[in-house]
N, C-alpha and C positions, 0 to 999 in steps of 0.2 A: 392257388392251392390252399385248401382249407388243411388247415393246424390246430393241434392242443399243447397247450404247454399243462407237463405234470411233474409233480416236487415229492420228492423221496421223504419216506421219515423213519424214525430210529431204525437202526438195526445198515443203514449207510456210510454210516463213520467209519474213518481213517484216520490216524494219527498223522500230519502235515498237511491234511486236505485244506485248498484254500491259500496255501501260503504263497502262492503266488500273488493273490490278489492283496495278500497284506504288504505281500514287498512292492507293491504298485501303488497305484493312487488310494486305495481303500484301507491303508491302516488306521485313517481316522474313525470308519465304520466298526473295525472291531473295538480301536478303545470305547467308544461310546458302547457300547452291548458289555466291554468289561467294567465300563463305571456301573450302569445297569444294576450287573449281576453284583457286584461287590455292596452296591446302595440293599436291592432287596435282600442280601444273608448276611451283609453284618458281619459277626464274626463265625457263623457258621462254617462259613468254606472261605481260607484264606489262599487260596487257590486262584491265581488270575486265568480267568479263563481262554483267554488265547496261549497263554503258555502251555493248559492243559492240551489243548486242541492240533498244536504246532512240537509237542517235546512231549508230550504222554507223559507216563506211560500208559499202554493202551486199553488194560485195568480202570483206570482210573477215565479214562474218555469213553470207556463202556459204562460207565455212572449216567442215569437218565437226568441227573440234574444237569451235569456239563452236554452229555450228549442235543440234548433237545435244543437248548440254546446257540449250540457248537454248526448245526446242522443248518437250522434256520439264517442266522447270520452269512453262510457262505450261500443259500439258495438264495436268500434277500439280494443279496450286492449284484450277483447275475442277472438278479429281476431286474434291478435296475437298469442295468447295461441296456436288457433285453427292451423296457420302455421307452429309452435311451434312443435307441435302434429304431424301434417301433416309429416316433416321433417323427424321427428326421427322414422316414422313407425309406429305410435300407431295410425294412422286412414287414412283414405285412401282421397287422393285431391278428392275435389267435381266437377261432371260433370259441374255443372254450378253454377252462384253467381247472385243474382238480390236485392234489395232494393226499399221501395215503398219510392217514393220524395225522401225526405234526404235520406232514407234508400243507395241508389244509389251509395252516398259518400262512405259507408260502405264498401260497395261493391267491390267497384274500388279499396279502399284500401286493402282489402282482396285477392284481384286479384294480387296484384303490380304493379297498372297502377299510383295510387297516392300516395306517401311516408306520412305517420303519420301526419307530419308539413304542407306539401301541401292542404291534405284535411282537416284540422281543419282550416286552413287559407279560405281556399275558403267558407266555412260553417261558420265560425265566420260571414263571409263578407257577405252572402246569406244569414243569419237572419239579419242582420241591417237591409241589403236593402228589404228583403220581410216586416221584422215590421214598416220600415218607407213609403211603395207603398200603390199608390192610393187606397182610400178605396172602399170595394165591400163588396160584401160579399156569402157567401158556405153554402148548405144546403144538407144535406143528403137525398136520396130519398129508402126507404126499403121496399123491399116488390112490388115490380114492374120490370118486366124486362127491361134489360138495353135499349135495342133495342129501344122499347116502350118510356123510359124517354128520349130519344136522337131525336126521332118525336116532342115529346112537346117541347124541346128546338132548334131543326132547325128552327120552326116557330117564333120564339122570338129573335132580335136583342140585343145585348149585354150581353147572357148570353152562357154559352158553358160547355162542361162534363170536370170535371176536373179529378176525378177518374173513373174509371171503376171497383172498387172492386172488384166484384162478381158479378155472373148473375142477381142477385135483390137487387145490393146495388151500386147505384152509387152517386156520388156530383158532384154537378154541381153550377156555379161558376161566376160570373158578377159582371154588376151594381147591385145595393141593386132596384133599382125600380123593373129589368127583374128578377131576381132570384123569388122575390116576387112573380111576373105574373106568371110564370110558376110554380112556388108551389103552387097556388090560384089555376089554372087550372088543374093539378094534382089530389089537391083534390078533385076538383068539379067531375071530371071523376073515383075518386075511389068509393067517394058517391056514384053516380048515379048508376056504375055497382058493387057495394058491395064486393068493396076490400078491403086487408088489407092492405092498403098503410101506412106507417109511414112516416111523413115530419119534419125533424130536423133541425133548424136552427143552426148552427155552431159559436162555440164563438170566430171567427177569424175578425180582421179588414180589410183585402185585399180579394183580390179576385184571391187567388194562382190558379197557374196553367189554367190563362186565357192571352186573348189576352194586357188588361188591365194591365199584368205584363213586358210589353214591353219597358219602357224605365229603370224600375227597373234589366232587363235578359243584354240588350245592354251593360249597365254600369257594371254589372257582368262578361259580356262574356268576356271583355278587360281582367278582373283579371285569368280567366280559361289561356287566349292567353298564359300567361305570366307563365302559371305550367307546369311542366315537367309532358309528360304524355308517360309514357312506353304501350308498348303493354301486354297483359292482359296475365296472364300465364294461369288463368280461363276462359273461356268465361263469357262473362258478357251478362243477357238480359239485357237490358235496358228499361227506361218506355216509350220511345217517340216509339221505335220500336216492344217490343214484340217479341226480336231476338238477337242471341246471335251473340256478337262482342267481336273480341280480337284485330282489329288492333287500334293503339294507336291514329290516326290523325281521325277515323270513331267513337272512342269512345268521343272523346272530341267534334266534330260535334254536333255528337248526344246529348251532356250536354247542349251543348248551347240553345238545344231547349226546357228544358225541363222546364222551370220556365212558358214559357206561352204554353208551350202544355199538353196533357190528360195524366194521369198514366193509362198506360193498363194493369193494374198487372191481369184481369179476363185472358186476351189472355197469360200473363206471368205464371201465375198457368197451364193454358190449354197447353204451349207449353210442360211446366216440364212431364205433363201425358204423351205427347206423343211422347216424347223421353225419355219413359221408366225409368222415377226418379223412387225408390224405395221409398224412403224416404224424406225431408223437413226438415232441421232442421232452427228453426229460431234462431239466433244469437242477444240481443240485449234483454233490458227491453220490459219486457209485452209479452201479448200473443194476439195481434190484428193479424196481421199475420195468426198464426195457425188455428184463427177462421174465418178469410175468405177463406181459404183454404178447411178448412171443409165443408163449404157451397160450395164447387163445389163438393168436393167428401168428405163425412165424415167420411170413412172407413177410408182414407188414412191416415197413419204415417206419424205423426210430433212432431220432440222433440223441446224440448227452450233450450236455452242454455243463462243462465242471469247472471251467478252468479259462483263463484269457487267449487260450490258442484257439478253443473251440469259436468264441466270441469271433475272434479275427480271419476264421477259415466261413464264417455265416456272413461274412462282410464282403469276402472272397468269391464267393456264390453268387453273391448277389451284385455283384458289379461285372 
């Protein structure tokens, strides 16, 4: 059976996600990610971050400095398991690895392109700088094809697609004036021809994955320069491209772009159909993932994999 494994990013969390795995053999993985996070901010956030992630409150774990780091940590220790797994012959390596935004990080570590410490470091440091970047703001648009909401935002100066989810679910991303305009227009035109358009403002401060994240990506991409990046033993899609990379200097290119360019995980799902994935498994808190996938194909198989039960019931299968 051919496989992908795909890793969730923000907008996944839950306050106690994980905590199984910390009350198991893995609390040495989080304290290392909280010396990490306490080394890079100092006395900015005196906040240990597993406390945040395990006792919220959930305020306070919807912060993209905890969030991003909180996320990745628990997708990492899985990966593990899952190479773990992989190794010893209880499941078979996945055709391919992809992650939506931070999911990406996951991914790479999953692959063996970023070591444990490398991508927590670079993820600690990609939530500061995205929570402290110019403000904007993301709206979700449901219920409209993608095609369609990328017309209304070609004609609107400083707004642009940030995701491509799914065939009828995109966000799109700017100034707070342009994002405005073109959700105003939007609805006007779902009005008039009797759609069922949904318009969600988003509870974020910046404007991810816009042009607008440009001097926040430059001062980021210096800290990438500086990571050991291996070539991929997985192919990795990536989200700037929608295609799968395994060499090590095209994989880190490609990161650099992705703080002010589009997540195309809609073409990322469509590539997996058509190089014959069998299956999906998502890797990581929540099941956002699963449920955009389903909206391209809803028949198709996909497990989650969040927690040490799921681990043990893939051990169960396969024996």
């Amino acid at each position: 059976m051919k496989t992908s494994f795909v890793f969730p990013g923000q907008g996944s969390q839950s306050v106690g996600m994980g905590k199984d795995l910390f009350d198991g053999k893995f609390k040495s993985h989080y304290e290392k990610i909280d010396k990490l996070f306490a080394s890079f901010h100092q006395e900015n956030y005196s906040q240990i971050l597993s406390n945040v992630v395990f006792q919220g409150p959930e305020d306070e774990l919807t912060k993209t400095v905890f969030t991003q780091p909180a996320i990745l940590t628990m997708s990492m220790i899985l990966a593990e398991n899952l190479k773990e797994k992989i190794k010893a012959g209880q499941m078979e390596k996945p055709a391919f690895v992809a992650g939506h935004s931070l999911g990406e990080f996951s991914a790479l570590y999953m692959a063996g392109v970023l070591s444990f410490d490398d991508a927590a470091k670079l993820v600690i440091a990609r939530a500061s700088l995205m929570q402290e970047a110019p403000k904007g703001a993301m709206t979700a648009i449901v219920g409209m094809n993608d095609l369609d909401v990328k017309s209304f935002v070609d004609r609107v100066d400083g707004v642009s697609v940030a995701n491509f989810n799914s065939p009828e679910q995109v966000v799109i991303t700017g100034t707070k004036e342009a994002v405005e305009r073109v959700s105003t227009e939007i609805d006007e035109f779902a009005s008039t021809n009797n759609k069922p358009v949904k318009i969600i403002a988003l509870n974020v401060g910046g404007a991810f994955h816009s042009p607008l994240m440009k001097e926040p990506a430059e001062e980021f991409n210096i800290l990438i320069d500086e990571m050991i990046f291996n070539d991929a033993s997985i192919p990795v899609v990536q989200n700037t491209t929608a295609k799968p990379v395994c060499k090590a200097a095209e994989l880190k290119e490609n990161l650099k772009k992705q703080m002010t360019g589009s997540v195309r995980w809609t073409e990322t799902v469509k590539f997996f159909f058509e190089n014959s994935v069998d299956e999906i498994f998502e890797v990581g808190p929540g099941r956002v993932l699963s449920g955009l996938i389903k909206k391209q194909d809803r028949r198709f198989p996909v497990k989650n994999i969040s927690c040490l039960e799921d681990l043990a019931n893939l051990e169960a299968v396969k024996s």
